[in-house]
N, C-alpha and C positions, 0 to 999 in steps of 0.2 A: 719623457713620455708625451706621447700628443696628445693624450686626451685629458694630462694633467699640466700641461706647457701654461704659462701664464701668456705665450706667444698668441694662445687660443683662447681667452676667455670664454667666446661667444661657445667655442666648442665643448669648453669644461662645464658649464652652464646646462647648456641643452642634455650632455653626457649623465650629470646629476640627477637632472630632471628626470632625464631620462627611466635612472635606475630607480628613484623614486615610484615613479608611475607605473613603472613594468614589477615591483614588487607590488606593489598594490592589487596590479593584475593578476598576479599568481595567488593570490589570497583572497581574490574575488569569488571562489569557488567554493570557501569555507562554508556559507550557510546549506548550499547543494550536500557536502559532506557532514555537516551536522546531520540535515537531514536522514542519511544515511545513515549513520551511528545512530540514530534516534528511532528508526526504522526495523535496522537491522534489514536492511533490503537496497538494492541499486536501484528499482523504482523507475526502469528504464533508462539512467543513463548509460554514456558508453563510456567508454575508457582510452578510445580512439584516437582524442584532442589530449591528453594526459603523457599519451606515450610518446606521440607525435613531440610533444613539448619538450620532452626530456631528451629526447635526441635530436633536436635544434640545438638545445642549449648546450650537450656535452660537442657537439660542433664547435658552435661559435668559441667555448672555452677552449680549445684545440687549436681553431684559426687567432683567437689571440696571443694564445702562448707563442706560435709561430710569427707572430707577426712584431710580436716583444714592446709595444708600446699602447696595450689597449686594457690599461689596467678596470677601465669603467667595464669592457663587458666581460672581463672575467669576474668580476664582482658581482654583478646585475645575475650572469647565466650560472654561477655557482652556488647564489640562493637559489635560482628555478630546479635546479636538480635536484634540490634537497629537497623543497617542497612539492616537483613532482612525485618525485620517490613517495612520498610520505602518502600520495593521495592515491596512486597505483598500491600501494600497500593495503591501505582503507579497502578502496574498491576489491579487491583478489579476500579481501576476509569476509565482505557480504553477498557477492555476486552469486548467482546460478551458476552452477556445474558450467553448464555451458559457455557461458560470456566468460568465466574463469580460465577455461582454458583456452578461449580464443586470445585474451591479456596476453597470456604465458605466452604462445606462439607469436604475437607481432613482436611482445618484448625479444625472445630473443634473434627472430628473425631481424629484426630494424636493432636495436641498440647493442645487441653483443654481436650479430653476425654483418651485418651491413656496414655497422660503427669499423670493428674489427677491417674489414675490407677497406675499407675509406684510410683509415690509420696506415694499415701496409700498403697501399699500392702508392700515396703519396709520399711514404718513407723510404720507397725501395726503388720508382720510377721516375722522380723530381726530387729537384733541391735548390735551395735557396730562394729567389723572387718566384721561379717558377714552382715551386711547389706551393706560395702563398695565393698564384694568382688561381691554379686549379683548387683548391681546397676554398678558394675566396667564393667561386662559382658553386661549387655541391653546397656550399653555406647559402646563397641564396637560394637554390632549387630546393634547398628542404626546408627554408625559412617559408618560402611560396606555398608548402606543403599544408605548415602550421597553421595559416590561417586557411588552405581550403580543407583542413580536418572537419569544422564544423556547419561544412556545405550537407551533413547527415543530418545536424539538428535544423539548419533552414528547412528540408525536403520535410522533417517531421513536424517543423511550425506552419507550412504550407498544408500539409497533408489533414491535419487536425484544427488547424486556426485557433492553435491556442500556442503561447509564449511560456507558457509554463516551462520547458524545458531550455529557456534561452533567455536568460536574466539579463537585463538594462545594461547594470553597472558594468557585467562583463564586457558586454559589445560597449557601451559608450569609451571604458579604461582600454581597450583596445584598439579601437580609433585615435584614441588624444596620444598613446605609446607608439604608434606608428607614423604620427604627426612627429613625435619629440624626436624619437630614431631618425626620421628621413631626415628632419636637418642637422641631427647629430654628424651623419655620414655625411650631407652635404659640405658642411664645415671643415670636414677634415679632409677632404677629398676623398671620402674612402667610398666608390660605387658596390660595392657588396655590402657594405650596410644600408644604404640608401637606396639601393631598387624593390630589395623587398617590401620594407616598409609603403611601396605606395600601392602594391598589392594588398597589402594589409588592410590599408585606408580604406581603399575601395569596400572589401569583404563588410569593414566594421560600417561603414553606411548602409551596404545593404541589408544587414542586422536589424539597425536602428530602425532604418524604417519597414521591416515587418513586424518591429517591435510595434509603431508607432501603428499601421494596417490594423493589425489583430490583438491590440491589448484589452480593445472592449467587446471583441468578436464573441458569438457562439461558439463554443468550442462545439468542432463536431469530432464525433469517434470514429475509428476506423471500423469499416464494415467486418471485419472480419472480428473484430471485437465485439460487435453489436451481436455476431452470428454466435459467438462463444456464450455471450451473455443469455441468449435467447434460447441455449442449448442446457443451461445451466437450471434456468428459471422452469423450462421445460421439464425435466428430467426430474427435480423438486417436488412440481405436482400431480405427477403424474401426467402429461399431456405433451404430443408431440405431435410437431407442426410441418408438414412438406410442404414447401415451396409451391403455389398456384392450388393447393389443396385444401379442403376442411380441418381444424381442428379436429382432432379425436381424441376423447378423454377415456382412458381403459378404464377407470373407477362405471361409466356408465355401461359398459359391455359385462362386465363382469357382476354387476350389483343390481339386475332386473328383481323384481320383486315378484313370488311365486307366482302368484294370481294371475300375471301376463304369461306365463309360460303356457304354452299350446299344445294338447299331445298328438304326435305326428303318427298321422293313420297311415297304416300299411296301402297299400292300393290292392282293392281286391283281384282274388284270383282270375283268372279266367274263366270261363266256361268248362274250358276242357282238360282242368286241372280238377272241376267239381268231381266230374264224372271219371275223373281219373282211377281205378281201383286202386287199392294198396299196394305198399311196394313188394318185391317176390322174399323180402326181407320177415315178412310178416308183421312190420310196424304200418301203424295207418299214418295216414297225414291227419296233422292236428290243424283242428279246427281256424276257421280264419279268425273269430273272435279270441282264439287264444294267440294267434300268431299276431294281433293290435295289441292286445294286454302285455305281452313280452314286448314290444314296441315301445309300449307304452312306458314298462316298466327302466326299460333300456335308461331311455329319454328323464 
């Protein structure tokens, strides 16, 4: 095995390391899912980078059994599955309805329908070197995948200037694993392990430093949250607010005090409603001061 050949030390070395630091990676997430269990709520995150992960990894464990001499990443990517599994499970028991069945749909769309496709078209269309060298390429393009999963939580560190949703340890352990990877692959000659990783590299720098940007920033909120808030607060005290308008508080419309109340005079007749005789009904017309009093009464 070349990644256990004593021919390679430098390559068994890095390979270890490797697995070390990419498990570490995968359990980097743990205090995010306490949270969660502690919550009983998602709390805004996704599940996007979780799924994403687990079908890298049932990849790679694929492209090694095929390639029969990569015993470090079937070890490294057969813990990742487990412990993704286990955090997509978490996630799907406290999520919204919503984000709930969004999980369900990429799951099976990406890791039982995609996976599935990938497995038969390389089983039924290639064989031998050429099936490792195609299967070697869709291992990179969805390793490319995994780190740009969390180009959603950059857009929302951007968007709000807070890190709150994009912890240190994660991006720093993902940098230094795609540092150990690239010269893992480099060592062994193997280009499908070592291109992605300098994608990777890239991604985990750009992390670090919006980590490093907005760790003492103001967090600001999203306007539409602000507008929710404002809709809430509203509704509470009774008082509701349009856009470019005055305050209007119904407790003041509705809570005048007698004594301001005005009684609204009829407008007198005409002249020649005075002199009008009765109607051929034999009812008269009622006086004007009874016709304000009824007014009056109304009111």
């Amino acid at each position: 095995m070349a990644g256990l050949s004593l021919q390679h030390p430098m390559a068994f070395a890095f390979g270890l390391l490797g697995n070390i630091i990419s498990f570490m990676t995968y359990l980097a997430p743990l205090p995010t899912f306490y949270r969660i269990y502690k919550s009983k709520s998602t709390q805004g995150f996704q599940s996007v980078p979780y799924v994403v992960a687990l079908f890298s990894a049932m990849l790679w464990i694929y492209y090694a059994l095929l390639k029969s001499n990569e015993f470090l990443l079937i070890t490294i990517n057969s813990a990742g599955c487990v412990i993704e599994t286990i955090y997509i499970v978490m996630y799907l028991l406290y999520a919204p309805k919503k984000a709930k069945l969004f999980t369900v749909k990429i799951l099976l769309l990406l890791n039982v329908g995609v996976f599935g496709l990938i497995l038969l078209l390389t089983l039924l269309l290639s064989a031998g070197q050429h099936r490792v060298v195609v299967l070697g390429w869709v291992c990179v393009a969805f390793s490319v995948s995994v780190f740009v999963a969390p180009l959603s939580i950059i857009r929302q560190v951007v968007r709000t200037r807070s890190v709150e949703f994009m912890p240190f340890s994660l991006s720093l352990s993902l940098t230094v694993s795609a540092v150990v990877w690239f010269l893992y692959g480099l060592l062994i000659k193997d280009k499908y392990v070592a291109l992605p990783n300098v994608i990777g590299f890239s991604f985990g720098v750009v992390q670090m430093g919006l980590y490093a940007l907005y760790r003492n920033a103001t967090p600001r909120v999203p306007a539409k949250e602000v507008a929710d808030d404002d809709a809430k607060e509203a509704a509470a005290d009774g008082t509701f607010k349009v856009p470019g308008e005055h305050v209007v508080t119904i407790a003041k419309l509705t809570a005048a005090p007698p004594a301001v109340v005005e009684v609204i005079k009829a407008p007198q007749p005409p002249e020649e409603a005075k002199a009008k005789p009765p109607a051929e009904n034999g009812t008269a017309a009622a006086p004007a001061n009874v016709q304000r009093n009824a007014v009056a009464d109304k009111v």
